[in-house]
N, C-alpha and C positions, 0 to 999 in steps of 0.2 A: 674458719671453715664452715661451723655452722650458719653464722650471717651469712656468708658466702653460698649456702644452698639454700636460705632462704629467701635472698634476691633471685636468685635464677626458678625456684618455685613460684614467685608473684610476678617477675615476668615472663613466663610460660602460661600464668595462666590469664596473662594479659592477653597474649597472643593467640592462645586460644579464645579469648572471648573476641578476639576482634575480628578473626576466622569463619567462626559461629555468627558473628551480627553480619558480615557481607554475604555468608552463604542465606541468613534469613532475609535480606534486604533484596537477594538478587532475587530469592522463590518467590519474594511477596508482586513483583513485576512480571509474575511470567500465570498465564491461563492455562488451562486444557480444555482444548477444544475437542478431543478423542481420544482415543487410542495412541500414542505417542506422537500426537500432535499437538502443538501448544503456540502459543501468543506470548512474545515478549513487548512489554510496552513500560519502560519508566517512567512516563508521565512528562514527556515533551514533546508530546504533540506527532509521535510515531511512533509504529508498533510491526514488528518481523514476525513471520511466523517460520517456525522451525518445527522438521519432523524429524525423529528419532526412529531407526530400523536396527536388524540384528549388526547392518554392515556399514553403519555409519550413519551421520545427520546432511541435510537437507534442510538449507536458510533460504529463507524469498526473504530477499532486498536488505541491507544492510546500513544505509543511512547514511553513517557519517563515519569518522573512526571512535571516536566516543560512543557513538550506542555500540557500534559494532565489537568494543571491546565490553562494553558492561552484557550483550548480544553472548559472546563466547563463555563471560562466568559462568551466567543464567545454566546454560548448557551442561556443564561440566557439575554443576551441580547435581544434574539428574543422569548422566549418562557419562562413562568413560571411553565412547563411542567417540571417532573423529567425527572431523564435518568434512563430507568427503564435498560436495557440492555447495556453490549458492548459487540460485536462482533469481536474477535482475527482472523484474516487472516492466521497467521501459527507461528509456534515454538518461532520462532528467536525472537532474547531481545530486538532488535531494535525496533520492531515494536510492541510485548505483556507488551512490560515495562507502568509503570505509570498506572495500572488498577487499582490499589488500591484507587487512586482519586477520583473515579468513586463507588469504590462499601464501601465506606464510609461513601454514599451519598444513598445509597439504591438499587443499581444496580448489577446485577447480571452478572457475565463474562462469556461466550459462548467460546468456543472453539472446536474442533474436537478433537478428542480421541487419534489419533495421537501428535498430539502439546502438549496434557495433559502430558502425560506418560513423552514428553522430557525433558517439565519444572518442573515436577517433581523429574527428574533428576539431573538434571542442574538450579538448585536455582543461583539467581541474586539476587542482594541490593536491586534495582527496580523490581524485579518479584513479581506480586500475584497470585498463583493460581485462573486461572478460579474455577467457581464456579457448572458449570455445564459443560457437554459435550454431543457431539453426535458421530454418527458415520455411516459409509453406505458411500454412495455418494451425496444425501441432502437431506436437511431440510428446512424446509420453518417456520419462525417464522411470523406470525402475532400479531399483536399490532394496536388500536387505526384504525382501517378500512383499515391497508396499510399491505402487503406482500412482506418479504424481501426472498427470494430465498437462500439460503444456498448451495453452490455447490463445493463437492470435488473436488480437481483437479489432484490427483491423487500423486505421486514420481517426478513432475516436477521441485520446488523449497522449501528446509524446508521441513516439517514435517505437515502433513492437513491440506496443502496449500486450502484455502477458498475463493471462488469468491461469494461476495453479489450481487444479481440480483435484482431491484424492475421491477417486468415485464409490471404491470399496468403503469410506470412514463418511462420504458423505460432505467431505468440508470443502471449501476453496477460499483459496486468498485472494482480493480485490485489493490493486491500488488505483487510489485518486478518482477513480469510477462510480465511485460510491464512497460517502463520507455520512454515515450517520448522527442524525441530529443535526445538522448543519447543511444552509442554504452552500451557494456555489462559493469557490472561495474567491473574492475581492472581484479581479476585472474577469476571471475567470479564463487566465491563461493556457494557450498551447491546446484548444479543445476544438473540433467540429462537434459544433451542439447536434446536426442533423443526425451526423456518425455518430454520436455519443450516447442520442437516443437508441438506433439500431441495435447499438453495444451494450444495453442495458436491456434491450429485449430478447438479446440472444441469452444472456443471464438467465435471466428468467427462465427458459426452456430447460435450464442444465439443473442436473438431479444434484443438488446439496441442502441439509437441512440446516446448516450452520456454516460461516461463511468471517475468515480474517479480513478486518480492516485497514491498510496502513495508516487512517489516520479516524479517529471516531470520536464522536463528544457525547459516545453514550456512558454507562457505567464500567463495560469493559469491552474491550476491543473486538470483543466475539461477538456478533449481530445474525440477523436470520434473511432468509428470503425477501422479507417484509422491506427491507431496508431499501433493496435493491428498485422495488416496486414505488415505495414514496418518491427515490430520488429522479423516478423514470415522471412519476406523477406530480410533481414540484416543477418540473422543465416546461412539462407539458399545460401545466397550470399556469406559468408565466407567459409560454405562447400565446395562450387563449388572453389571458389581459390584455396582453401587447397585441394583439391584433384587433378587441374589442375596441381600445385605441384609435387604431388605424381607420374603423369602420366609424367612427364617429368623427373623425377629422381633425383628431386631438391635432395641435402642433408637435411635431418631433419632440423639442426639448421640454414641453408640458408632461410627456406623457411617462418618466420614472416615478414625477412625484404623484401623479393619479393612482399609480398601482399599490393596493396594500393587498395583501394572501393572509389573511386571518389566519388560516390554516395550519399553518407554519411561522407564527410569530414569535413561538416557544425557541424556535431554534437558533444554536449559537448562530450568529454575524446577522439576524433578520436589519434591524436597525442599523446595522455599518452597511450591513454591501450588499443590501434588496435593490438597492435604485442601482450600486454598480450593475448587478445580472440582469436589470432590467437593459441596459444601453447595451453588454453584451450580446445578449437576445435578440434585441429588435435589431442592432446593426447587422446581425446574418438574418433576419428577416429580412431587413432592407435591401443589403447591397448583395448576398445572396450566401450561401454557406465558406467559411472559411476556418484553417489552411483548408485546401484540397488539393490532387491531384489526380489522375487517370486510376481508375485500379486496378492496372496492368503493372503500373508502378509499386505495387505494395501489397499483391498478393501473386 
C-alpha cells in the first residue's frame, strides 16, 4: 500500500510538472500588446492576435489547425472566457485554415463576403467556412465593453483583405500588408502593388500606436507605425530604381541584376528575393497593374 501511494505521488507530480511546462511554454509564445490584447506567435513563421473581454475572446486568423490548437492553450491560460468569435483577415488557406478549432468550441467565423465567395470555391482539408459575413468597407464588432474596428482594404492583397482596429487600446492587426523586417515575399503573390500602396497609405492615416503582425522577422510580433511606412518606402524605393532603369534604356532582363537598395540589405530574403520583387514590380510597371477589376466590383 505504501509503495502503492508512492508511485501515484511521483506520478502526480509528474503530471503536474508536465501541466506547469505547457502552461509555461504556451505563455512564453504569447505578447501583450494592451489591455487584454495579445500576440500569439510560436515561432513558425505566424502570429494571431487575440483579445480577451468580460464576454468572451476575439481571435484574427487562425492558420492552420496546429497553431490554432497551440492558438486555444495560449488562451485558456489567461482567461476562462470562450472564444466567442474569430476574425479571417482575407481568403488565403494560410491564414483562414484551422477555424474549425475554434468554432467547435462555440465560436462563430467572421469573414468579408469577398474571402466567403473564394473559399467557397476553393475548399481545403483545413478550410471551414466562415460562419457569418459582412460587406461594405466596415464593420465594427463589439463584445464584452471593447470595439474591434473591421476595415476593408480594398483589391490590395487576397480577397476582403481585413485590418482589425481596437481604437480605444490604440492596436490593429495587419496581415500580409506589412511584414517587418523583410523585403516582399518571393514572387510576391496575389498583390496589386498600385492598390497595395494606397492600402498602406490609408494605414498610415488610422490612429494606432502599436500594431499585430501575422507574420514579422522582428524580435516580436508587436511592431509600430514605423513598419507600415518602411514597407510603403521599400515599394516605393524599388519603383524609383526600376524606372531609373527604364530611363536609361537598361534592357528588361539586365535590369534585376543592376538594382541593389543598400537600405534594406539588413533584411530577411534581401539576397534570395530582391531580383524576384524587382521582375514583380517592373512587370506592373510594364504591362500595367494587376489582378484588377472595376471598383464597383469590390466595394
Amino acid at each position: 500500500m505504501l509503495l502503492q501511494n508512492k508511485i501515484f505521488t511521483v506520478l502526480g507530480g509528474l503530471l503536474l510538472t508536465l501541466l506547469m511546462s505547457a502552461t509555461v511554454q504556451a505563455q512564453k509564445n504569447v505578447w501583450q500588446a494592451a489591455d487584454g490584447v495579445y500576440m500569439y506567435g510560436p515561432g513558425q513563421g505566424f502570429n494571431s492576435m487575440f483579445v480577451i473581454t468580460d464576454e468572451g475572446v476575439v481571435v484574427m486568423d487562425t492558420a492552420n489547425s496546429q497553431h490554432a490548437k497551440g492558438l486555444l492553450k495560449a488562451i485558456k491560460t489567461l482567461t476562462d472566457q470562450p472564444v466567442r468569435y474569430v476574425v479571417q483577415s482575407h481568403n488565403h488557406w494560410d491564414h483562414a485554415g484551422g477555424s474549425k478549432v475554434f468554432q467547435d468550441q462555440g465560436a462563430k467565423v467572421i469573414a468579408h463576403e469577398e474571402a466567403y465567395a473564394w473559399m467557397k470555391e476553393n475548399p481545403h482539408y483545413d478550410l471551414s467556412l466562415p460562419d457569418e459575413t459582412w460587406s461594405g468597407k466596415r464593420k465594427d464588432l463589439v463584445l464584452g465593453g471593447k470595439t474591434i474596428e473591421l476595415h476593408y482594404m480594398g483589391m490590395s492583397h487576397g480577397l476582403g483583405m481585413t485590418v482589425s482596429l481596437l481604437p480605444k487600446e490604440k492596436v490593429a492587426f495587419i496581415a500580409d500588408l506589412v511584414t517587418p523586417n523583410r523585403v516582399m515575399f518571393t514572387i510576391v503573390p496575389d498583390f496589386n502593388i498600385k492598390e497595395w500602396v494606397r492600402a498602406l497609405k490609408v494605414l498610415e492615416k488610422m490612429d494606432f500606436n502599436k500594431a499585430g503582425y501575422s507574420h514579422s522577422h522582428a524580435k516580436t510580433p508587436i511592431g509600430t507605425m514605423q513598419d507600415v511606412i518602411l514597407t510603403r518606402e521599400y515599394i516605393e524605393d524599388l519603383q524609383g530604381a526600376i524606372m531609373a532603369e527604364f530611363k536609361k534604356g537598361t534592357q528588361f532582363l539586365e535590369i534585376a541584376g543592376n538594382i541593389k537598395l543598400d537600405k534594406y540589405k539588413h533584411w530577411v530574403g534581401y539576397n534570395e528575393w530582391l531580383h524576384m520583387n524587382v521582375y514583380r514590380v517592373m512587370l506592373d510597371m510594364w504591362m500595367g497593374p494587376y489582378p484588377w477589376r472595376p471598383k464597383h466590383a469590390y466595394e
